[in-house]
C-alpha positions as CSV (number, residue, x, y, z in Angstrom):
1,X,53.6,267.6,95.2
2,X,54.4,269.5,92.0
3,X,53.1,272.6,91.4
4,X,51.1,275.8,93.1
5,X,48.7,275.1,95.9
6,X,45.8,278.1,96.7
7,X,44.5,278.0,99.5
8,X,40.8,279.3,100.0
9,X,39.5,280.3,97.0
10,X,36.4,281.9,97.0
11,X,33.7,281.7,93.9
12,X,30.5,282.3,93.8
13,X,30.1,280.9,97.4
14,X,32.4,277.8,96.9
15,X,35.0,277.8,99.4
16,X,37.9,275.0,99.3
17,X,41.3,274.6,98.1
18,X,42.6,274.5,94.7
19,X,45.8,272.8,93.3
20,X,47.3,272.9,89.7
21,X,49.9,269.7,89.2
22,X,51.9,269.6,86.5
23,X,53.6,266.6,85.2
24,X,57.6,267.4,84.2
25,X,59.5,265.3,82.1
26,X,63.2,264.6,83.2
27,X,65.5,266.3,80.6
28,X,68.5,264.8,82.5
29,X,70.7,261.6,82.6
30,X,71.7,260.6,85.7
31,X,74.9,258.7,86.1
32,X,72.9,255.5,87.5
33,X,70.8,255.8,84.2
34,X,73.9,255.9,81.8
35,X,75.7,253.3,84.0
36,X,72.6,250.5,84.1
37,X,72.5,251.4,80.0
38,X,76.2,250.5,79.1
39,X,76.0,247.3,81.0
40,X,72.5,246.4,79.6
41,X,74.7,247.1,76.1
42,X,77.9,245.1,77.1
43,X,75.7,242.3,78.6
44,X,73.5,241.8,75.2
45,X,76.9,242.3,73.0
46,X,78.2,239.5,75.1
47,X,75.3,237.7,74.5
48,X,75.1,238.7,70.5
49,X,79.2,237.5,70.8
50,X,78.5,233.9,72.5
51,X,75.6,232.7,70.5
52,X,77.5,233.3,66.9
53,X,80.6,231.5,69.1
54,X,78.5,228.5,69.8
55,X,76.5,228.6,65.7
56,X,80.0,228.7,64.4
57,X,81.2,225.7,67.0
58,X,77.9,223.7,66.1
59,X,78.3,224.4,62.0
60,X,82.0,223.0,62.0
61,X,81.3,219.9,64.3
62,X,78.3,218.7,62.0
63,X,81.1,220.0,59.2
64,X,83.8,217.1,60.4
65,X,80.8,214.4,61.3
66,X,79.7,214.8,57.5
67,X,83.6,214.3,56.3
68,X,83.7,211.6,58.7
69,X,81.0,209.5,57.6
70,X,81.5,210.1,54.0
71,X,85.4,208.7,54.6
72,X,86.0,204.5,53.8
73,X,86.6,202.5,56.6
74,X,90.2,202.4,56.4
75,X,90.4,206.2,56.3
76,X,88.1,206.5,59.5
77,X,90.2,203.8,61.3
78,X,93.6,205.6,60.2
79,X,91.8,208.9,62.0
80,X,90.8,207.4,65.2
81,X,94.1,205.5,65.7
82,X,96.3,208.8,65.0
83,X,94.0,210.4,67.8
């Protein structure tokens, strides 16, 4: 427990023990604290850095399937035989 304890306090005929608690705020950083924060950090940057990745890969494949069906026939045939 946090704080002073009495014990026996007499008033006015009341007998019993009185306690005082006091709630403290931490006005430290523990190591564990900063540690679980970077990778919390690092794991949503990676997260931030793989969902652009995967917009930009999504944007320039529906890129080439609009060039591809706006091309003539010959032109798509000339594509899928050079692949």
């Amino acid at each position: 427990m946090i704080g002073n304890e009495n014990d026996m306090s007499f008033s006015k005929e009341i007998i019993g023990n009185v306690s005082t608690v006091v709630l403290l705020r931490h006005r430290f950083i523990t190591k564990d604290m900063q540690k679980k924060t970077l990778e919390k950090n690092q794991s949503h940057g990676l997260f931030l850095f793989v969902k652009l990745a995967m917009t930009n890969n999504i944007e320039k494949i529906k890129a080439e399937r609009t060039i591809f069906r706006n091309m003539s026939g010959t032109q798509r045939q000339a594509i899928i035989s050079f692949a």
